[in-house]
Biopython code that builds the backbone (N, CA, C, O; Angstrom):
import numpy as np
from Bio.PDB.StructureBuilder import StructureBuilder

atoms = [
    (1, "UNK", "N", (-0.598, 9.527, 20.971)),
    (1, "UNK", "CA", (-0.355, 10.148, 22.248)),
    (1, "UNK", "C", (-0.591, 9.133, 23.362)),
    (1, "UNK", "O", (-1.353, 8.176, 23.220)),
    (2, "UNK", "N", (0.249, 9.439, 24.721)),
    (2, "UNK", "CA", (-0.311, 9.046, 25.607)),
    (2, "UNK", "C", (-1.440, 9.003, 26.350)),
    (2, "UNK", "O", (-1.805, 9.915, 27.092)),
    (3, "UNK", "N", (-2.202, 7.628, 26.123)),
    (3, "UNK", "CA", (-3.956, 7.338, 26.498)),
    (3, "UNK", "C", (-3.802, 7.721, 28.234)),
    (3, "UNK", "O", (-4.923, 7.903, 28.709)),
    (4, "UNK", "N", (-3.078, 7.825, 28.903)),
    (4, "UNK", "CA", (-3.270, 8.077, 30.100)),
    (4, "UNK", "C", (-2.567, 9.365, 30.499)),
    (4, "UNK", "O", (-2.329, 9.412, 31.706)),
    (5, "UNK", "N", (-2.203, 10.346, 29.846)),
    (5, "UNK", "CA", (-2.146, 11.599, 30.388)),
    (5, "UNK", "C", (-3.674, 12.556, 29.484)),
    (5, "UNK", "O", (-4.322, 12.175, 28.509)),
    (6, "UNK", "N", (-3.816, 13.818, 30.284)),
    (6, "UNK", "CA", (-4.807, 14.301, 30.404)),
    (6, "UNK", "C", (-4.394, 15.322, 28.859)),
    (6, "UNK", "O", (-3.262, 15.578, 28.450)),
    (7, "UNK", "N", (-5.667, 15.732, 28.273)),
    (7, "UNK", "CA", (-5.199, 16.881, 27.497)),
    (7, "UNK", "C", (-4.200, 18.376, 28.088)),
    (7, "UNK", "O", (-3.150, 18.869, 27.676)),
    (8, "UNK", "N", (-5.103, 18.723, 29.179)),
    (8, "UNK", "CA", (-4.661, 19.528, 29.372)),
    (8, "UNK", "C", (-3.435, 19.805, 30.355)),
    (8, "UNK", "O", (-3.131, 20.878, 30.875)),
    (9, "UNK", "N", (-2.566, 18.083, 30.523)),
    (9, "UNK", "CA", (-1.205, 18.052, 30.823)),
    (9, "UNK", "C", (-0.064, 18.637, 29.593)),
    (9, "UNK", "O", (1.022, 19.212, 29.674)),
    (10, "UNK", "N", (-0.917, 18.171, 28.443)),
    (10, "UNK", "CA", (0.134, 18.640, 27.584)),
    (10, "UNK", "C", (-1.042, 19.086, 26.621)),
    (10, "UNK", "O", (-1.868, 18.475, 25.944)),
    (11, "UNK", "N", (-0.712, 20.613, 26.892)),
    (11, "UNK", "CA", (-1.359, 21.548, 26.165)),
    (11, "UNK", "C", (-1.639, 22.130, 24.433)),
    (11, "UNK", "O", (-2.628, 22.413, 23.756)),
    (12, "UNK", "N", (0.317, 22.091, 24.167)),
    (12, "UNK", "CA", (1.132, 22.381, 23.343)),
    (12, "UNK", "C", (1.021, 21.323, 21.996)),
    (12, "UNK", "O", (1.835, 20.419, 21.805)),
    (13, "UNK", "N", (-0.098, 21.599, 21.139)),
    (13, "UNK", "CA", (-0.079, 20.430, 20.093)),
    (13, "UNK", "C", (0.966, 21.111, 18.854)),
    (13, "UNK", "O", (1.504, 22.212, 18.970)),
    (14, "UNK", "N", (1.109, 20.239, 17.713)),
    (14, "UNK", "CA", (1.380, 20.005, 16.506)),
    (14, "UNK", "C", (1.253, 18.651, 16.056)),
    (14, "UNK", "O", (1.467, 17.601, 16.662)),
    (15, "UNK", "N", (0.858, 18.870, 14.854)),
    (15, "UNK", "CA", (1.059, 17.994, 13.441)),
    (15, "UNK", "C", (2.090, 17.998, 12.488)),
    (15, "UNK", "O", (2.533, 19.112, 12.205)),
    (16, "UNK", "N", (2.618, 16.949, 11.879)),
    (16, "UNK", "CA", (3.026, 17.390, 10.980)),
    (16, "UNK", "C", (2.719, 16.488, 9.651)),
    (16, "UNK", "O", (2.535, 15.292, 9.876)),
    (17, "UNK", "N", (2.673, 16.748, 8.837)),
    (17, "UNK", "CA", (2.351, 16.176, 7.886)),
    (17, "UNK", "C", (3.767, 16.123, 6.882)),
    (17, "UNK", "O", (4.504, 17.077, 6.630)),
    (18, "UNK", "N", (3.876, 14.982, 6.491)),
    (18, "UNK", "CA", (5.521, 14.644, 5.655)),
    (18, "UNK", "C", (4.854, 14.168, 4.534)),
    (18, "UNK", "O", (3.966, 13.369, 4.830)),
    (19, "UNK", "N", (4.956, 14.345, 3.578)),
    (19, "UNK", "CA", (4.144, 13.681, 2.065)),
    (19, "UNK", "C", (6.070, 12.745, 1.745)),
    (19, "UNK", "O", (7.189, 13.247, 1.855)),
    (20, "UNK", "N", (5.719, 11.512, 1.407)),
    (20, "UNK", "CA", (6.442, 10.868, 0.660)),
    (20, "UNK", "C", (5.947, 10.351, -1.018)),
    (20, "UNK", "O", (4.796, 10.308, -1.452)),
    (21, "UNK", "N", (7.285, 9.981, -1.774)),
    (21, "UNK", "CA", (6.513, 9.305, -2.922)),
    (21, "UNK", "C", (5.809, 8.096, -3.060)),
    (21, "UNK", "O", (5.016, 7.832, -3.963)),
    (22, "UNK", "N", (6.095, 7.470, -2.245)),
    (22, "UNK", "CA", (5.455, 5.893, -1.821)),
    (22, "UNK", "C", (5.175, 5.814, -0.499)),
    (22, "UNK", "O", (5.560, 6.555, 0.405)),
    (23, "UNK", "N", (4.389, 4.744, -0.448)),
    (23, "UNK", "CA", (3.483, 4.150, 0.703)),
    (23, "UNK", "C", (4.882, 3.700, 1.435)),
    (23, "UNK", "O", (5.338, 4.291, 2.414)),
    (24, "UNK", "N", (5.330, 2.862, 0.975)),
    (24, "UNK", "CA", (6.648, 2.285, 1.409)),
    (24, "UNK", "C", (7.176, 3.064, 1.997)),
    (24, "UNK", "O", (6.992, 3.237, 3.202)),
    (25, "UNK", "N", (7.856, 3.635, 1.384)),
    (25, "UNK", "CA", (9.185, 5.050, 2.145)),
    (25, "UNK", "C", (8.244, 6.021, 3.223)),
    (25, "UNK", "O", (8.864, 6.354, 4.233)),
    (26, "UNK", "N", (7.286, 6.353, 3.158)),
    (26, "UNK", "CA", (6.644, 6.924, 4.648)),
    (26, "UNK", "C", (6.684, 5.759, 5.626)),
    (26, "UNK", "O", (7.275, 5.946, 6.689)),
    (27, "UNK", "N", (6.149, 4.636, 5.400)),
    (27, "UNK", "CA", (6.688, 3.450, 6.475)),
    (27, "UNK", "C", (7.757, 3.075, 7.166)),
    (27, "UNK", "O", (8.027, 2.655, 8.292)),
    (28, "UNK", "N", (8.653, 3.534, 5.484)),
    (28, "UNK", "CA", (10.051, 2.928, 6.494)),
    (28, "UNK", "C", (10.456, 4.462, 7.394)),
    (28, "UNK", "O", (10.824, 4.523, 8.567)),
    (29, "UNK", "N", (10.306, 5.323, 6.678)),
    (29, "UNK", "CA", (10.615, 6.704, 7.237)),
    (29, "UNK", "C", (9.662, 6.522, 8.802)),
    (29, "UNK", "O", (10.426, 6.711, 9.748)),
    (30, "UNK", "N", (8.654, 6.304, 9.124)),
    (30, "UNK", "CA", (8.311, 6.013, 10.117)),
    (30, "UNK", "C", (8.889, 4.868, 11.382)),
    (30, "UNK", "O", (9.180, 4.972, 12.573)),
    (31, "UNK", "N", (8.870, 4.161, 10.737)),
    (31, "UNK", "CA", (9.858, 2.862, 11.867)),
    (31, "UNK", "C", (10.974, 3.262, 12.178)),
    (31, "UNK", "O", (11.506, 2.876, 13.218)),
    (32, "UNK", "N", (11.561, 4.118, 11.344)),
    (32, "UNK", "CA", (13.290, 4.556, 11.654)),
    (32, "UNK", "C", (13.029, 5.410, 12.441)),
    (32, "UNK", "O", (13.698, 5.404, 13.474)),
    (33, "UNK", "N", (12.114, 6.327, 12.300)),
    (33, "UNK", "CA", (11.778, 7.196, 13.443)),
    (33, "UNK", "C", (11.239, 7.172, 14.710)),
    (33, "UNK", "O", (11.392, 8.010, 15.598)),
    (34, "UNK", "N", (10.712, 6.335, 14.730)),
    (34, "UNK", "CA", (9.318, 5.918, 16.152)),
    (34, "UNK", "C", (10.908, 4.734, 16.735)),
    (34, "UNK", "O", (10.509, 4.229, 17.784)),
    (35, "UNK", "N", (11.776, 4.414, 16.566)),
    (35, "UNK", "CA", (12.804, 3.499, 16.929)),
    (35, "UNK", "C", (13.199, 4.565, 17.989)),
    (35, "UNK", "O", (13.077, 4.043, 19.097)),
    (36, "UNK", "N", (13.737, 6.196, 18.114)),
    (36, "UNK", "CA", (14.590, 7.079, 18.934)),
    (36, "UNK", "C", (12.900, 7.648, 19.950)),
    (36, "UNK", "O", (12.078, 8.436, 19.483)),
    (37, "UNK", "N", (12.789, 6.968, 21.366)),
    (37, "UNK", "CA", (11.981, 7.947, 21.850)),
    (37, "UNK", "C", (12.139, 8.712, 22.154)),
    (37, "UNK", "O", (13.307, 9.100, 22.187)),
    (38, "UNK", "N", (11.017, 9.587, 22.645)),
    (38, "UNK", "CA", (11.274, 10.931, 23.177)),
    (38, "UNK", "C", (11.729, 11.330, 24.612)),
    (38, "UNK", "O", (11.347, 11.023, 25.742)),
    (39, "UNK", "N", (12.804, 12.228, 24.053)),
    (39, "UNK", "CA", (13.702, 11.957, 25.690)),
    (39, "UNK", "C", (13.088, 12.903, 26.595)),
    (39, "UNK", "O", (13.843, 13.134, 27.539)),
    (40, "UNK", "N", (11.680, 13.718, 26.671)),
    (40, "UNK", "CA", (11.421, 14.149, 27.776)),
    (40, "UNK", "C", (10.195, 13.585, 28.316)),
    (40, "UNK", "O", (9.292, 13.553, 27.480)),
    (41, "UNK", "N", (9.870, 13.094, 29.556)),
    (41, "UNK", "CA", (8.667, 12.761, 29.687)),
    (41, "UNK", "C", (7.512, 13.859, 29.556)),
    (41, "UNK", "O", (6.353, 13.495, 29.758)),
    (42, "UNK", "N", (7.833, 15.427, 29.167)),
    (42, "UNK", "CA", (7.265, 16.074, 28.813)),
    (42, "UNK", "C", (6.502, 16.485, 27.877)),
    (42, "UNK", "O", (5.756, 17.464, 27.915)),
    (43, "UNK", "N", (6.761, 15.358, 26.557)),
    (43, "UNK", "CA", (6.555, 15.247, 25.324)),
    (43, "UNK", "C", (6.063, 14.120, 24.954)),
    (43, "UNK", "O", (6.598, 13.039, 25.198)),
    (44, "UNK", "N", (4.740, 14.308, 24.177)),
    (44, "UNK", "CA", (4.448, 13.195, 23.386)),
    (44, "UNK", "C", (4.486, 13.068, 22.111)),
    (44, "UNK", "O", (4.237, 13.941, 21.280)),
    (45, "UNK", "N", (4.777, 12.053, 21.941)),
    (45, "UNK", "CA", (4.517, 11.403, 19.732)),
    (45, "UNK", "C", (4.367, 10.549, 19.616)),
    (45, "UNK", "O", (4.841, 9.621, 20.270)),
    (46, "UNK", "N", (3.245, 10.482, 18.243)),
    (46, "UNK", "CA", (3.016, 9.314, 18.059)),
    (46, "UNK", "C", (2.833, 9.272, 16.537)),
    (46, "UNK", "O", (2.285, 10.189, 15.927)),
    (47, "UNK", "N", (3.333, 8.129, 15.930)),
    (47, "UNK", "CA", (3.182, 8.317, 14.661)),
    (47, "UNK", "C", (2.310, 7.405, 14.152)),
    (47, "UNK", "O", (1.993, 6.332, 14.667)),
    (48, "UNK", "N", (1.845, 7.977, 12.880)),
    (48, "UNK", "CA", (1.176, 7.106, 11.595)),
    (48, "UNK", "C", (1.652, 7.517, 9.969)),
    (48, "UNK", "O", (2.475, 8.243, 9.410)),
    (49, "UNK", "N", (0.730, 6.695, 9.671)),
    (49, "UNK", "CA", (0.313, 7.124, 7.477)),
    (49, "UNK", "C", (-0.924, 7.269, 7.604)),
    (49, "UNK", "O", (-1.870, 6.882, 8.290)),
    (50, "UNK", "N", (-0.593, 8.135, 6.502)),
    (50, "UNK", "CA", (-2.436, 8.413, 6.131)),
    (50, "UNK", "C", (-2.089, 8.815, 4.254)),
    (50, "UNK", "O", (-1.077, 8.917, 3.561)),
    (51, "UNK", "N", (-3.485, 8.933, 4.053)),
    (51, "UNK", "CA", (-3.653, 9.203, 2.836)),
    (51, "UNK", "C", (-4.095, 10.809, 2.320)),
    (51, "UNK", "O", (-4.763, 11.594, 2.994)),
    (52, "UNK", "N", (-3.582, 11.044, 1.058)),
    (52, "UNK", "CA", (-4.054, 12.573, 0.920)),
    (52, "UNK", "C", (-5.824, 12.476, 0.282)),
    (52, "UNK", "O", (-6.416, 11.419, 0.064)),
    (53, "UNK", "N", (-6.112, 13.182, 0.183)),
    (53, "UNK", "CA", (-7.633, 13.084, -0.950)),
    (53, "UNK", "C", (-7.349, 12.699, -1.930)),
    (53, "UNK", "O", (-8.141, 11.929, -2.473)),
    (54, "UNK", "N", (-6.136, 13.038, -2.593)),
    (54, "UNK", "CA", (-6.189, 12.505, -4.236)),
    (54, "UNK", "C", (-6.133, 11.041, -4.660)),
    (54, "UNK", "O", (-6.480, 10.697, -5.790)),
    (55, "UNK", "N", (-5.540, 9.891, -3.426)),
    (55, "UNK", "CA", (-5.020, 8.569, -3.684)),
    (55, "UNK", "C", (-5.380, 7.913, -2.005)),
    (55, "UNK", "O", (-5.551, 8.559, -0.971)),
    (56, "UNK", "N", (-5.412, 6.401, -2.216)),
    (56, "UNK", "CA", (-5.710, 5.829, -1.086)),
    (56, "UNK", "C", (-4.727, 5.311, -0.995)),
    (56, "UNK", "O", (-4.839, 4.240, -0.399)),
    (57, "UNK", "N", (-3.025, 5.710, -1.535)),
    (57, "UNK", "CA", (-2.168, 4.976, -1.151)),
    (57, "UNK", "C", (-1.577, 6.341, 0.587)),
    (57, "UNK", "O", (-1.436, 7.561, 0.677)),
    (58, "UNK", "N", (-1.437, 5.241, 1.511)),
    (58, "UNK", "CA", (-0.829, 6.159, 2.916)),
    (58, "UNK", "C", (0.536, 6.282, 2.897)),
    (58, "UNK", "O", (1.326, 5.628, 3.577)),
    (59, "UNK", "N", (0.917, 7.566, 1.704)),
    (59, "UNK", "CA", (2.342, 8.024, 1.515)),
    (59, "UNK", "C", (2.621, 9.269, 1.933)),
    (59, "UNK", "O", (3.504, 9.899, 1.350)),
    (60, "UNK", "N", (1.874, 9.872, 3.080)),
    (60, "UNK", "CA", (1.958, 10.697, 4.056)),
    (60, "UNK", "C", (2.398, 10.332, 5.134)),
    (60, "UNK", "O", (1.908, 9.293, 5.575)),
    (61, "UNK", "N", (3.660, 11.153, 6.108)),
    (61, "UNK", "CA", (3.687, 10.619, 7.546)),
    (61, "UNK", "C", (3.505, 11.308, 8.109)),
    (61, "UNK", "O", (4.223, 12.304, 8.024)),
    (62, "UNK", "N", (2.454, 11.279, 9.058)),
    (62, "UNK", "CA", (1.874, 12.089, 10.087)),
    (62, "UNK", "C", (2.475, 12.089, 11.418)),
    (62, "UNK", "O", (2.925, 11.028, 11.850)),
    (63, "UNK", "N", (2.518, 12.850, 11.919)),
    (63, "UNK", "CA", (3.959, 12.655, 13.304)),
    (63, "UNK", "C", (2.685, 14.027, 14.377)),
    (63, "UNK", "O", (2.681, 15.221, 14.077)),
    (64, "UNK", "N", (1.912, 13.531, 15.367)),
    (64, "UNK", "CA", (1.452, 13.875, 15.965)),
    (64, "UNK", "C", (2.451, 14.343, 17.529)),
    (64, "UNK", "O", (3.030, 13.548, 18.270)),
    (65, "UNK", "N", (2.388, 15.860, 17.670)),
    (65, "UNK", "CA", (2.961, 15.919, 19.001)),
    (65, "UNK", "C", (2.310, 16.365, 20.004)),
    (65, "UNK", "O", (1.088, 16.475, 19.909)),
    (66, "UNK", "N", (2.891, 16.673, 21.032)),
    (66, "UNK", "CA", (1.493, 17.295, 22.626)),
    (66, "UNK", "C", (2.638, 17.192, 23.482)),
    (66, "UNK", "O", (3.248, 16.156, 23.748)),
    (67, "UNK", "N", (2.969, 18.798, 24.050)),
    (67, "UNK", "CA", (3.691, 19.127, 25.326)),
    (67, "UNK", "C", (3.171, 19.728, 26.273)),
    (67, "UNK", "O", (2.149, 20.389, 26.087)),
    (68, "UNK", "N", (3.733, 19.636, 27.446)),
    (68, "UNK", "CA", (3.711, 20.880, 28.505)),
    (68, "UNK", "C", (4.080, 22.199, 27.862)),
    (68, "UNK", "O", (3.434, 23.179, 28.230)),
    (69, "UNK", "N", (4.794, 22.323, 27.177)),
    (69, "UNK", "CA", (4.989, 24.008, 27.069)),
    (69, "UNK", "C", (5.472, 23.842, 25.859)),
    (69, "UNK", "O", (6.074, 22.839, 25.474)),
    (70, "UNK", "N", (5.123, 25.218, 24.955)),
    (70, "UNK", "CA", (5.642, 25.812, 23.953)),
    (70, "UNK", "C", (7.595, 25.497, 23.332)),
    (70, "UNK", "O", (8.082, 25.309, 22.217)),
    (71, "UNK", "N", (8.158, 25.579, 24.659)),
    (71, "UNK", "CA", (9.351, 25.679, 24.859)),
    (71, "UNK", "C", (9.558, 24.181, 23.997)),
    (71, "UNK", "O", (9.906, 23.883, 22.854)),
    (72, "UNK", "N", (9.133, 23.424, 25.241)),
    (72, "UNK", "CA", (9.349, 21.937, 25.400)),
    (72, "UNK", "C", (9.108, 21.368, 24.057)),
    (72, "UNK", "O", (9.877, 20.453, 23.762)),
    (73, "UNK", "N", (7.818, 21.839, 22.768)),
    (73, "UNK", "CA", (7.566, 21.074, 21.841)),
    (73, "UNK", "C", (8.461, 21.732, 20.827)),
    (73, "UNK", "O", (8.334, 21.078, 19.792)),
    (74, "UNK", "N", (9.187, 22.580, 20.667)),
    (74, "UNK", "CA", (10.009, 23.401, 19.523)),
    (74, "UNK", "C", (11.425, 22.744, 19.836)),
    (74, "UNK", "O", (12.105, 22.511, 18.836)),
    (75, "UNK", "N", (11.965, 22.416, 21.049)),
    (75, "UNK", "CA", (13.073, 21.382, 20.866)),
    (75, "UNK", "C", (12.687, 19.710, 20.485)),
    (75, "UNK", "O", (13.383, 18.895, 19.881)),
    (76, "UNK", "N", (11.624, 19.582, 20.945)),
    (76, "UNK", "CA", (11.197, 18.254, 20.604)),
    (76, "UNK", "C", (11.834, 18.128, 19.033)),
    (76, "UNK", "O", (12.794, 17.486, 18.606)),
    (77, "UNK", "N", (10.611, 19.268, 18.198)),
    (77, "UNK", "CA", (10.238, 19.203, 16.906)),
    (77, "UNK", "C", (11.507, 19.475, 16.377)),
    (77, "UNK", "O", (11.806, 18.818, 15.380)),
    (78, "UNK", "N", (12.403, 20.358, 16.840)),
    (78, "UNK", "CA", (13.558, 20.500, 16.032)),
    (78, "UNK", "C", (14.713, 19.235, 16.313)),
    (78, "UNK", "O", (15.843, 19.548, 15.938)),
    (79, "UNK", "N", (14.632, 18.321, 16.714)),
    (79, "UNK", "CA", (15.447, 17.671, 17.012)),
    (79, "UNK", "C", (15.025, 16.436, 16.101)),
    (79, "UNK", "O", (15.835, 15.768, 15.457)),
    (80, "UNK", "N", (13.227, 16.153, 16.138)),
    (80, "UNK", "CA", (12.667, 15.299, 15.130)),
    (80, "UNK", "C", (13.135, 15.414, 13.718)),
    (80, "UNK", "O", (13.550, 14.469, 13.047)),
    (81, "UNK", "N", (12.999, 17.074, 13.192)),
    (81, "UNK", "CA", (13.497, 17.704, 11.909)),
    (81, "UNK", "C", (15.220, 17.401, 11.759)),
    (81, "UNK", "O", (15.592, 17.518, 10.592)),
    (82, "UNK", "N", (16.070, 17.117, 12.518)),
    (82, "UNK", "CA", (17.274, 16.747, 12.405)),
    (82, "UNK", "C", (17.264, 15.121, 11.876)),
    (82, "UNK", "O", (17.748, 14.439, 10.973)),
    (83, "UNK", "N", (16.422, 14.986, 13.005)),
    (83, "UNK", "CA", (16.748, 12.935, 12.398)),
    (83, "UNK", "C", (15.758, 13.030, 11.233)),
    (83, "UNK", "O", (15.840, 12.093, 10.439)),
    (84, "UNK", "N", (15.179, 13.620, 11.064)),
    (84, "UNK", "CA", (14.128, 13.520, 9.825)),
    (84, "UNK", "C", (14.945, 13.568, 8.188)),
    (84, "UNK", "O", (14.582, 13.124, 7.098)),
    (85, "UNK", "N", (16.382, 14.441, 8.686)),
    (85, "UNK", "CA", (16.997, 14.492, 7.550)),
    (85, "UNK", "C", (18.096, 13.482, 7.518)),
    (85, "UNK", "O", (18.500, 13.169, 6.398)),
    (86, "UNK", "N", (18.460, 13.112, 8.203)),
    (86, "UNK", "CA", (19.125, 11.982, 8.374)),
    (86, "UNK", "C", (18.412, 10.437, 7.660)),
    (86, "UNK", "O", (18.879, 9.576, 6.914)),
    (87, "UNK", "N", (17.453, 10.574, 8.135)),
    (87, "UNK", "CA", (16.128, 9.305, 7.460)),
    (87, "UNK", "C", (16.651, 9.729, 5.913)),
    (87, "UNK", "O", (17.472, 9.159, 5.195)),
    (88, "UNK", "N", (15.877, 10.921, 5.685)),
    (88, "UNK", "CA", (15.885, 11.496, 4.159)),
    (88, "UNK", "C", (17.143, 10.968, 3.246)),
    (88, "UNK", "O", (17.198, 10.280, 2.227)),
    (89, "UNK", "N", (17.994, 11.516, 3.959)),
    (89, "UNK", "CA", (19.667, 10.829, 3.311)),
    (89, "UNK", "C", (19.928, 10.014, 2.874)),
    (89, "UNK", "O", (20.415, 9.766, 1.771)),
    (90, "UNK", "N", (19.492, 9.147, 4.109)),
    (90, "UNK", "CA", (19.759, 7.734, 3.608)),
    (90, "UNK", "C", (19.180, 7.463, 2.941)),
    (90, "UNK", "O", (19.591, 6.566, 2.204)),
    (91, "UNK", "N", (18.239, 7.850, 2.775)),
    (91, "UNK", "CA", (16.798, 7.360, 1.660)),
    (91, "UNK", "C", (17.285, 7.803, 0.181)),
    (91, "UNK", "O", (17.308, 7.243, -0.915)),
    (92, "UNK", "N", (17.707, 9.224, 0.728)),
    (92, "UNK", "CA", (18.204, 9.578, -1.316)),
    (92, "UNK", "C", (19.577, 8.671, -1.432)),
    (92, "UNK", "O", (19.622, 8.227, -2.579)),
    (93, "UNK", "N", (20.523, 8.309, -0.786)),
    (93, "UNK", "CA", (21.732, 7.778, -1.102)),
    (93, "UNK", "C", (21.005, 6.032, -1.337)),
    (93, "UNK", "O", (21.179, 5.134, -2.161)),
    (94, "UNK", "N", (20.515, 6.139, -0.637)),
    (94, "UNK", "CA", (20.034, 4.038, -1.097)),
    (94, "UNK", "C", (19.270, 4.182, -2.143)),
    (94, "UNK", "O", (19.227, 3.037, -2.592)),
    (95, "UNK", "N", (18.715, 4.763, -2.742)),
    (95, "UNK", "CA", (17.612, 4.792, -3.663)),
    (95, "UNK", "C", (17.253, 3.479, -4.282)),
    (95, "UNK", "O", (17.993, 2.601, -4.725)),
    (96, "UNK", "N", (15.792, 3.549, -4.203)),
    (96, "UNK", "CA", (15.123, 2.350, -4.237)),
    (96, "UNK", "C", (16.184, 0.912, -6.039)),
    (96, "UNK", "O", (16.670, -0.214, -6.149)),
    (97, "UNK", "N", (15.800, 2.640, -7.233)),
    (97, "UNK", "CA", (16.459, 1.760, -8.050)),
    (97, "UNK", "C", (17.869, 1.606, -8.288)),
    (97, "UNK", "O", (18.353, 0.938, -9.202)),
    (98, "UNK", "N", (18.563, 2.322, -7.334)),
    (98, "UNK", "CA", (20.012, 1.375, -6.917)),
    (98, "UNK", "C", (20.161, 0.195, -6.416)),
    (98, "UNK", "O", (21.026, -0.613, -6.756)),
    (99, "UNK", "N", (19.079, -0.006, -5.337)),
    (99, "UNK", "CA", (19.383, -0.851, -4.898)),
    (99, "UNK", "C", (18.921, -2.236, -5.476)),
    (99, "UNK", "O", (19.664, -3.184, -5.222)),
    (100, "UNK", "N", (17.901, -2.455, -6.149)),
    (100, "UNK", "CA", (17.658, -2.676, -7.145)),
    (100, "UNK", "C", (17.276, -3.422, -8.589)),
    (100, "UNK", "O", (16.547, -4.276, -9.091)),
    (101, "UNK", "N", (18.309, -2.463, -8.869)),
    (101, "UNK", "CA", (18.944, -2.384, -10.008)),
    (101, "UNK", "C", (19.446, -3.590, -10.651)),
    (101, "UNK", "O", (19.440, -4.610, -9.962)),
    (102, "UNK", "N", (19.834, -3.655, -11.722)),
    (102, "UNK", "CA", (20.714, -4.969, -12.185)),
    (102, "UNK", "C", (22.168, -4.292, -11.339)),
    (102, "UNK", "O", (22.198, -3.197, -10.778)),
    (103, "UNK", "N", (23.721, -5.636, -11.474)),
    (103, "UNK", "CA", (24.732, -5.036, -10.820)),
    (103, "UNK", "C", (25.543, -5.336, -12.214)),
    (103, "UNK", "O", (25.172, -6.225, -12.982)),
    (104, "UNK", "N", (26.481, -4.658, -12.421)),
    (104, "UNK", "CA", (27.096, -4.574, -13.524)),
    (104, "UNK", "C", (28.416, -5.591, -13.027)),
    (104, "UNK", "O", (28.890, -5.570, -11.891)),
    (105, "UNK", "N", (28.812, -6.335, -13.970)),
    (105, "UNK", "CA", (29.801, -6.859, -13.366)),
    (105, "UNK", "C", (29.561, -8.624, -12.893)),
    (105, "UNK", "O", (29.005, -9.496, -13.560)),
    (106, "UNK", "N", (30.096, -8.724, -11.735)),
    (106, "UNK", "CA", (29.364, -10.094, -11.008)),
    (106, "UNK", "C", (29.529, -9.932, -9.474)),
    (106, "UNK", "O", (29.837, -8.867, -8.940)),
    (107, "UNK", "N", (29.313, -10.993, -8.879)),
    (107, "UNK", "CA", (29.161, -10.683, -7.281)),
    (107, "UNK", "C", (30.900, -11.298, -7.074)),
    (107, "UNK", "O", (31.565, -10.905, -6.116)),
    (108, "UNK", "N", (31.289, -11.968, -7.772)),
    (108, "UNK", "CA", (32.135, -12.888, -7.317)),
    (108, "UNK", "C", (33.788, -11.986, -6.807)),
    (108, "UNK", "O", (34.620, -11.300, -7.401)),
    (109, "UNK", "N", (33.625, -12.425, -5.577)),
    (109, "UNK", "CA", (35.490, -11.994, -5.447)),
    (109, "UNK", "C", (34.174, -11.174, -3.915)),
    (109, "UNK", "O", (35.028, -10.699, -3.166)),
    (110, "UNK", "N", (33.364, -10.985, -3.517)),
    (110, "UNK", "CA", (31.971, -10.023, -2.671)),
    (110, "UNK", "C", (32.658, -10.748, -1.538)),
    (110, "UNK", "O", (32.756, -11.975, -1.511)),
    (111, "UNK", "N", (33.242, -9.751, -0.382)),
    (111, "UNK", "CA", (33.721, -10.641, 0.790)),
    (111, "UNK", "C", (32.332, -10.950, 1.595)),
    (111, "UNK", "O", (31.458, -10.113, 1.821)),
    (112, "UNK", "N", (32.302, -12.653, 2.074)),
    (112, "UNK", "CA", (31.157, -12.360, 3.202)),
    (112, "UNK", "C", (30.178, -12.861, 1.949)),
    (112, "UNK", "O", (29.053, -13.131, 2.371)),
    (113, "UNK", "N", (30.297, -13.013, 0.796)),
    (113, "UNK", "CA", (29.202, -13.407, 0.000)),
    (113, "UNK", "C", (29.673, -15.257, -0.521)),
    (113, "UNK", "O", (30.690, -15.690, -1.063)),
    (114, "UNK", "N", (28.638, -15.828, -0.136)),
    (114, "UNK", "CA", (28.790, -17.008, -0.434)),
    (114, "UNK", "C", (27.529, -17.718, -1.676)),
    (114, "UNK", "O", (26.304, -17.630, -1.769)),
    (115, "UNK", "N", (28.867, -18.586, -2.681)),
    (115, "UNK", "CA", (28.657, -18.893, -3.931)),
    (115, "UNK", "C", (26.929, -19.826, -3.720)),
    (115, "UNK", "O", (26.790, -19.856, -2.498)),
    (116, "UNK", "N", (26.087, -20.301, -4.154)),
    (116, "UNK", "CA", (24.968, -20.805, -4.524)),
    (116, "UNK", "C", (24.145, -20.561, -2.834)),
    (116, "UNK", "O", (23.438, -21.453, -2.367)),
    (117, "UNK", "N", (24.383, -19.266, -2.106)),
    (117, "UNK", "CA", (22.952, -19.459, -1.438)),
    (117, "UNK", "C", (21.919, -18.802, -1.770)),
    (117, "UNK", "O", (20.846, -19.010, -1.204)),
]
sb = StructureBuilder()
sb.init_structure("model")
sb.init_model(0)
sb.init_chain("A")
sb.init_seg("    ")
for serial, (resi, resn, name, xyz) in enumerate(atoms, 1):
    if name == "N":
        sb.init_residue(resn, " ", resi, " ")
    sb.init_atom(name, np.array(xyz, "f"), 0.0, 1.0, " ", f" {name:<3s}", serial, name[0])
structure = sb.get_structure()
């Protein structure tokens, strides 16, 4: 949150807590997110990782909010929950062991790919 507004400027809290399978993917899921700010100066967020009790790996993303009004933090949050699935997407369509992966085949004929770098 913002260290220089008052609590009781922005009244209106939530948490949210996002469990990922890896430490990794809550990170990147975080940077992709904390990249779009928040378009009202009415709204704050701020993100982190944290860890659950069971493991000390931080594959939780915690997405802290604080508004002026009720109103103000339910478009915030629903608009977060939109790009949140968007993150997600991409995340299931790249999947870690696609990407990867061995490639079947060879690189050669790869436009834009050049031979021994």
């Amino acid at each position: 949150m913002a260290k220089n507004s008052a609590p009781q400027d922005f009244p209106c809290t939530l948490t949210l807590s996002i469990p990922f399978p890896t430490a990794h993917l809550a990170r990147t899921a975080s940077q992709a997110l904390a990249v779009d700010a928040e378009l009202s100066p009415l709204v704050r967020r701020s993100f982190s990782t944290t860890s659950d009790r069971s493991s000390s790996d931080e594959t939780i993303l915690r997405v802290d909010y604080a508004a002026t009004t009720n109103r103000m933090l339910r478009v915030a949050v629903n608009g977060f929950f939109e790009s949140l699935g968007v993150v997600l997407g991409v995340m299931r369509e790249l999947d870690a062991d696609v990407v990867h992966g061995e490639v079947e085949g060879g690189l050669e004929g790869v436009q834009g790919l050049e031979a021994g770098v």
